[in-house]
C-alpha positions as CSV (number, residue, x, y, z in Angstrom):
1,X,26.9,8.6,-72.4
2,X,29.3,11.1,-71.1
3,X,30.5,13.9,-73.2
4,X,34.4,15.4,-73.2
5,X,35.8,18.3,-74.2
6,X,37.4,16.7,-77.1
7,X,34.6,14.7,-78.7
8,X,33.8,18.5,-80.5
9,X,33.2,18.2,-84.0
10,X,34.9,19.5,-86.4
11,X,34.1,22.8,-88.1
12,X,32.2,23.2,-91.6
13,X,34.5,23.7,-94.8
14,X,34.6,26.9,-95.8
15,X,33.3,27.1,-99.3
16,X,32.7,30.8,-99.5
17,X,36.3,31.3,-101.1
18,X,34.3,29.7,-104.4
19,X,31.5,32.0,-104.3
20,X,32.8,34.2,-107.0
21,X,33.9,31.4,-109.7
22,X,30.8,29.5,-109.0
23,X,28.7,32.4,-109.4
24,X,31.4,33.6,-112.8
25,X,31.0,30.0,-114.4
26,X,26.8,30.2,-113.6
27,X,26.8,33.6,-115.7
28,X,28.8,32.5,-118.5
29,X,26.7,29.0,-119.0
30,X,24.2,31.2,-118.9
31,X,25.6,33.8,-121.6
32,X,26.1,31.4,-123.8
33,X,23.0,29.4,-123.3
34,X,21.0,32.6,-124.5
35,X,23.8,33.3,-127.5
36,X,23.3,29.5,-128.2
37,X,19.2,29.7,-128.4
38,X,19.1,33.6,-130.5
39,X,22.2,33.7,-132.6
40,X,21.5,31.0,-134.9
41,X,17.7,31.5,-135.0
42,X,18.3,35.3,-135.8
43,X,20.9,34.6,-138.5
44,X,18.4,31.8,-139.8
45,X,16.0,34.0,-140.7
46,X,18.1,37.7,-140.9
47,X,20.3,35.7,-143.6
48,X,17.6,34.1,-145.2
49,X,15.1,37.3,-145.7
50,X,17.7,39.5,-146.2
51,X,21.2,38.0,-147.9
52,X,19.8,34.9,-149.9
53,X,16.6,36.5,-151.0
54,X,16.7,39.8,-151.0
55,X,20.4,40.6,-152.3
56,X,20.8,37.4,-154.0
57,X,17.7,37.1,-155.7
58,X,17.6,33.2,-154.6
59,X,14.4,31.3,-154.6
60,X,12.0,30.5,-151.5
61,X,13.6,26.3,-151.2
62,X,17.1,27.6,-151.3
63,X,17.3,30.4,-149.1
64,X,16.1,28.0,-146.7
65,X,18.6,25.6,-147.6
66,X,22.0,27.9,-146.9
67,X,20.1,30.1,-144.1
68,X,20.2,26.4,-142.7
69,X,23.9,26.4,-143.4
70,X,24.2,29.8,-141.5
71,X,22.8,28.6,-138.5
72,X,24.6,25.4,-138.2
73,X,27.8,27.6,-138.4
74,X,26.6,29.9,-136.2
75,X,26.1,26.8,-133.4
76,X,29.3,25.7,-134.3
77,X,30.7,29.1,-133.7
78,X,29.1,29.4,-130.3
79,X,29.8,26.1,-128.9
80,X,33.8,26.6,-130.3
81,X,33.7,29.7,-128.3
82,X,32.0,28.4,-125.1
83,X,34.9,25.7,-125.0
84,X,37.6,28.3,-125.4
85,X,36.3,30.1,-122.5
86,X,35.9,27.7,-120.1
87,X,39.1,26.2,-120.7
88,X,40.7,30.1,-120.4
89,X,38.4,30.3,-117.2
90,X,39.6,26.9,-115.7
91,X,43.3,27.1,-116.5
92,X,43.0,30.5,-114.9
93,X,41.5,29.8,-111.9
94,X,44.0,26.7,-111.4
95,X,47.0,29.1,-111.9
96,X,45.3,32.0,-109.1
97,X,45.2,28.7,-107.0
98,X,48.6,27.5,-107.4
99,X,50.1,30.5,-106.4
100,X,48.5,30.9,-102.8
């Protein structure tokens, strides 16, 4: 089989120009991953030794009960904000694109 000149193929895509938000989106998983994993344990137990026992003067059973509370808010905080930013990060890097 003879080759031509024109049977080169085509060059790679270039996918260096989405190095940076790949690598941005990578770092804020991870971000709020670790804020997912240590908030609500550490307000589980901060809130629970020190508001709702300490300052409160609440029993053993229902400290745990709201320091419960805390920490599901606390999740619910996190993941509210993880959505925010990646929706902020995505619109923005659709607008940076639309304008080349």
């Amino acid at each position: 089989m003879e080759r031509y000149s024109n049977d080169i193929p085509a060059p790679a895509p270039d996918f260096r120009g989405n190095d940076g938000s790949l690598v941005s989106a990578l770092k804020t998983l991870l971000f709020f991953t670790v804020l997912m994993v240590t908030l609500p344990i550490g307000l589980y137990f901060a809130s629970k030794a020190y508001v709702f026992e300490a300052s409160m003067g609440m029993s053993n059973n229902d400290s745990y009960f709201y320091a419960a509370i805390v920490a599901v808010v606390a999740v619910h905080v996190v993941l509210a904000l993880f959505v925010y930013v990646a929706w902020n990060e995505g619109s923005r890097q659709y607008r940076e694109g639309k304008q080349d």
